[in-house]
N, C-alpha and C positions, 0 to 999 in steps of 0.2 A: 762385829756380827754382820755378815751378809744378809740386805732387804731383799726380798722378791723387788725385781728392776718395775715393777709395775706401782706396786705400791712406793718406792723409793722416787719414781717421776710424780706419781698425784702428790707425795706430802713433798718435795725438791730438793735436791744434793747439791755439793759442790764438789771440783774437784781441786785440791787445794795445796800446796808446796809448801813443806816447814822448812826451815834453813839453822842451822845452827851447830854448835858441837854435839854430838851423842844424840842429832834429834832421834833416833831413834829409839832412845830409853823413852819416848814420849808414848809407844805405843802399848806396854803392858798398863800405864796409871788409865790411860781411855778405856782398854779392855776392861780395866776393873769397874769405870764407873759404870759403864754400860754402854759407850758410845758404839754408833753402827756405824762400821767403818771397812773399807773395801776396797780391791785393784790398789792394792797397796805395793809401791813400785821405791827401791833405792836406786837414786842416780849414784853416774861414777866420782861425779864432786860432791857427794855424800846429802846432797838433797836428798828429802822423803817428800813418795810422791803418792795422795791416796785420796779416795770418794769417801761423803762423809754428809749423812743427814746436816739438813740446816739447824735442828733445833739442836743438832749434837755443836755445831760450828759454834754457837753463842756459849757456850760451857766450857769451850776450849782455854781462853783467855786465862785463866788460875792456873792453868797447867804450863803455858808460855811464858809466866811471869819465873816461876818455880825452876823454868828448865833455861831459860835465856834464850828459849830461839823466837823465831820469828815466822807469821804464814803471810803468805801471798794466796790470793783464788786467781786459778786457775782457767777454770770453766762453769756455768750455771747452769743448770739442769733441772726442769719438771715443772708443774702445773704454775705455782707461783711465780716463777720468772716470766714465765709466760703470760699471765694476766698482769705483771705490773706493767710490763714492755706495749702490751696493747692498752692500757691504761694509757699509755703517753700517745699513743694515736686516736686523738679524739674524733678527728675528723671519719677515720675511718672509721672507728665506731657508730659514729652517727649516720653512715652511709648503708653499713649492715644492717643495723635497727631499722632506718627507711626502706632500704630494699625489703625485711621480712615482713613490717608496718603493709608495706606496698603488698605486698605477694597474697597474703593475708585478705586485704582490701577484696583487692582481684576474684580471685578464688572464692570470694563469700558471696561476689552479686553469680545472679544469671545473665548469662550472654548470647543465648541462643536456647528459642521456644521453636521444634519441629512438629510434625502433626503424621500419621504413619497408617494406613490399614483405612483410611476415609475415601469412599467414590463416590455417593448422592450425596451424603453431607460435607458441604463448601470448607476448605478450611478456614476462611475469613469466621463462617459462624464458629466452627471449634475454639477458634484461637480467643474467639470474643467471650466465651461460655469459660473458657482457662481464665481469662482475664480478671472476669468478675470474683474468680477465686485467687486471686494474687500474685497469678501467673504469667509474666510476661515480663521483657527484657530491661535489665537494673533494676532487677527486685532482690531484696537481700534475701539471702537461701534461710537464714534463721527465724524470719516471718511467716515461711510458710507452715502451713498444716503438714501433718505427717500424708504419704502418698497416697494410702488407704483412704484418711482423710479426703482427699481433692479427687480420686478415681471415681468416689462414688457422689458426691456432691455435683461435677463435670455432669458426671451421664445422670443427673437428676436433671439437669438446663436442656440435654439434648434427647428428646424422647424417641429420637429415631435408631438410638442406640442398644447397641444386647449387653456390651461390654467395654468400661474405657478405663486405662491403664495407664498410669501417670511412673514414670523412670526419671530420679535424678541424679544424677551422673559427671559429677565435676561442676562443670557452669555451665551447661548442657543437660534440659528436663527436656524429652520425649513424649508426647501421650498420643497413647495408641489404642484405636479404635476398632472397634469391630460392632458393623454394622447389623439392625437386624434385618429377620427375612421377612421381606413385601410378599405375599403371594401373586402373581400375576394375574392381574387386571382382563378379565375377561371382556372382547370386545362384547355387544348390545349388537342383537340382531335382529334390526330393525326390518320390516317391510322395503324391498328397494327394488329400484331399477336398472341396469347397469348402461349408461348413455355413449355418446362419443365423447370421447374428453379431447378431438382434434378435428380439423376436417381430413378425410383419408380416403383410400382406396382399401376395404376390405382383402382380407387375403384367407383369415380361416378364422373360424367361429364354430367354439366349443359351449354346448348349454349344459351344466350339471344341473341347475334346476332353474327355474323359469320356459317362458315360450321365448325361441328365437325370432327376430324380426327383419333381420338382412341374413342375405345370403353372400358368399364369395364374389368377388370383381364387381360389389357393390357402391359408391360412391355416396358419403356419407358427410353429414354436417358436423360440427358440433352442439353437443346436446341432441340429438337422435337416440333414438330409444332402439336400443345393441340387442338387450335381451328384457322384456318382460317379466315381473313378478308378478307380471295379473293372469292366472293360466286359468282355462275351461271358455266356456260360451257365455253371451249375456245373462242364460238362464240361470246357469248353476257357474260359478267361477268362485275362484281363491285367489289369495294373495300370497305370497312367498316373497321369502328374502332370495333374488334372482342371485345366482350364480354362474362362473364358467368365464372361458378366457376369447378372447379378439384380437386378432392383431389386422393391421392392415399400413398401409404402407406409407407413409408423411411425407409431405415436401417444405423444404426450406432452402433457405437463399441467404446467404452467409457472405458479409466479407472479410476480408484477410490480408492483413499486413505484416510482412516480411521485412527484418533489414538486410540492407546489401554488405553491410560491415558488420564487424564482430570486433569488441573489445575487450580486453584482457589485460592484466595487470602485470608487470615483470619487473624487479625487485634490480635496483642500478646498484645493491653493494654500498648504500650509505645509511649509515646506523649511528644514531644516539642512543643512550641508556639514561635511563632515572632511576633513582631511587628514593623510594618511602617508608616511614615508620608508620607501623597500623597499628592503632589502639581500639576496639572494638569495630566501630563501622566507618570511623575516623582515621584519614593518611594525614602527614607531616612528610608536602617532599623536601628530601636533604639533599641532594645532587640532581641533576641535569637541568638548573635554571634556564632562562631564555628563552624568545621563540622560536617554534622550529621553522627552518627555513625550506621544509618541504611544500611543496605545495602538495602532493598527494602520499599519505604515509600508512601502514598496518603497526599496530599494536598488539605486542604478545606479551599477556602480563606472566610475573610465576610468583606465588604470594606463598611463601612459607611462614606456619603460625609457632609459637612454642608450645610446646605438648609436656609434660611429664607422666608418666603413665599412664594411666587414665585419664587425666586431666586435660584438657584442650584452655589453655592459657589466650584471652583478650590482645594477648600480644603478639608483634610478628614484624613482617617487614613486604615489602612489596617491588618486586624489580619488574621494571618496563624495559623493552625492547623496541624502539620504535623504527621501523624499517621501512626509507623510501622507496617509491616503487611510483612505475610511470607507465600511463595507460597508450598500451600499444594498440592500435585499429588493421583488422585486416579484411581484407575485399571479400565478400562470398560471392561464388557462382551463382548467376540468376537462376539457373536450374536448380543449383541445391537449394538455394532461397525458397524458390515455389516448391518443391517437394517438402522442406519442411512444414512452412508455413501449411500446406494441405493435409501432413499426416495430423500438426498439430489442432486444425480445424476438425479432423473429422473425430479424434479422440477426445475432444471436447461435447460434440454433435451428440456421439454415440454416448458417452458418460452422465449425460443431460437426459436422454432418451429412456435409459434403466438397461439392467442387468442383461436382458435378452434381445436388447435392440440389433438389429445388423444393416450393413449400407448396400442397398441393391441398385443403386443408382449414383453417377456423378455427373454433372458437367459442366465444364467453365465457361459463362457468360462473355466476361470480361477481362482485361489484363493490360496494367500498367507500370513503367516506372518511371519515377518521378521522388523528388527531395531524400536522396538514399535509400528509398524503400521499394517495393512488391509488391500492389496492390492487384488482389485479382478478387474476383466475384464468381461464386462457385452455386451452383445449383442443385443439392443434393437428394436421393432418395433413402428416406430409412423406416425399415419395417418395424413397428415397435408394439406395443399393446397399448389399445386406444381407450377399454373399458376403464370409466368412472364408475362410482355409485350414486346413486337421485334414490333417497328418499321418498319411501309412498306414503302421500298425507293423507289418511283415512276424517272423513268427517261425517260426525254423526247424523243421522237423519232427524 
């Protein structure tokens, strides 16, 4: 009787050679007993050749006593050969068992706490507030609370929070924030003055509200009173928060150094490679001992980690590239020298000065060189806005 070949490998077959006179009278007494039996083949030297459950093979022996032949196995087939054959690989058995014991291991701790959706809140504090809940790197995933659990516990430690969301994810938990809304902080609009916050040459002077006190092509201290919040006469006057804009023109005196060379690195085509095993934050290098005989080198790492679908696995490996290279020097033009060196002065100058400042003025004092450099001394003018605020202290009578 023919097994489905599926069920005939889980319970295991043989394929088996009878040898004898008339072996083939042997195959109606097995159809009567019941044996399954199949790919039943006569050779031309009168051998029978055929597949044959194993627990039919142990029943056979009364029928080969009866008929005088004799079997030989052939071939073994199905689940049971197959576990007793790995039965005798112990070692490799206990290599699988470590590997999955391993793998197991692995996959149960966390190995990476990220922080996502946070701008005023630090994530040093988030991370610390996960922490206090059991969140944080080598922590076994089966200690933890459920996520609901830690989302709402997290954002009770951080009241600056609307919403915080804990995602765990292989060995990778995420919690993601979302901050709440601050309304903006209204300045206090205090009684004030508006002064020089430099000494200057006035250039234009706008009052929206206060009395003006300098006029144009006026030269001015610091700490000068620009605009007034004390408006009216001795008799009857007010106080106002003064406003409105000043600009008027600064001078400064800047020096500037220049190098006459320029270095750069260019790669001579000599390369060693290393290699590492990474286990968490942890390398093991396995190749490129020794020290390197560069004196100057770059280093290009490529770290591939193991992944399984979803999973991002503690494990991986880490290949270096390490590429000498030798620092070449090249001459600059004292012209270019001093041009850069002045653009880069005055786009300093101007960036320092605010948004609307501009240069109405330049001129070079001085100009040397000396120990590979460009030293020049520059005299600049720049128009900017001079107004401060001063506070008006009211005291009572």
């Amino acid at each position: 009787m023919k097994q489905s070949m599926f069920i005939a490998r889980l319970r295991g077959y043989v394929r088996i050679q009878i040898r004898g006179k008339e072996c083939e009278r042997l195959i109606n007494p097995m159809m009567e007993k019941g044996f399954s039996i199949w790919d039943i083949q006569v050779k031309d030297d009168g051998k029978l050749e055929l597949n044959m459950l194993i627990k039919d093979f142990f029943r056979l022996k009364p029928l080969l006593k009866r008929t005088g032949c004799r079997v030989h196995v052939l071939e073994r087939y199905g689940l049971p050969f197959f576990m007793e054959r790995l039965g005798r690989r112990k070692v490799f058995l206990g290599g699988i068992a470590a590997f999955i014991i391993g793998l197991y291991i692995l996959t149960s701790l966390v190995w990476q706490v990220t922080v996502e959706g946070n701008d005023r809140i630090s994530e040093a504090e988030i991370l610390q507030a996960a922490s206090k809940q059991g969140i944080h790197t080598y922590q076994w995933k089966f200690r933890l609370k459920k996520a609901e659990d830690l989302s709402r516990e997290i954002q009770s430690l951080l009241p600056g929070t609307a919403w915080v969301g804990v995602e765990i994810r292989g060995t990778h938990i995420t919690i993601k924030v979302v901050e709440a809304t601050i309304p903006d902080r209204k300045d206090l609009k205090n009684p004030r003055n508006l002064v020089a916050s430099k000494n200057a040459l006035v250039t234009e002077i706008l009052s929206d509200k206060g009395k003006p006190m300098v006029k144009p092509n006026t030269y001015v201290k610091k700490g000068d009173v620009l605009i007034s919040g004390t408006i009216g006469d001795e008799q009857n006057n007010q106080i106002v928060v003064a406003s409105g804009k000043v600009r008027g023109v600064v001078w400064y005196t800047s020096r500037i150094e220049s190098p006459l060379t320029k270095t750069y690195k260019a790669y001579t085509g000599e390369v060693t490679n290393r290699n590492y095993i990474v286990l968490g934050t942890r390398a093991l290098q396995v190749s490129g001992y020794g020290k390197l005989s560069f004196e100057h080198f770059e280093t290009i790492p490529e770290r591939k980690t193991l992944a399984w679908r979803s999973f991002t696995l503690p494990i991986g490996w880490l290949h270096e590239k390490v590429m000498e290279v030798q620092l070449v020097e090249e001459p600059i033009d004292p012209a270019i020298a001093k041009k850069t060196g002045l653009e880069q002065a005055r786009a300093k100058l101007l960036g320092a000065a605010g948004a609307d400042a501009r240069l109405v003025g330049e001129k070079i004092l001085h100009e040397k060189s000396e120990n590979g450099k460009i030293y020049i001394d520059v005299h600049f003018e720049v128009e900017e806005n001079i107004a401060e605020e001063q506070p008006i202290v009211i005291r009572g009578e």
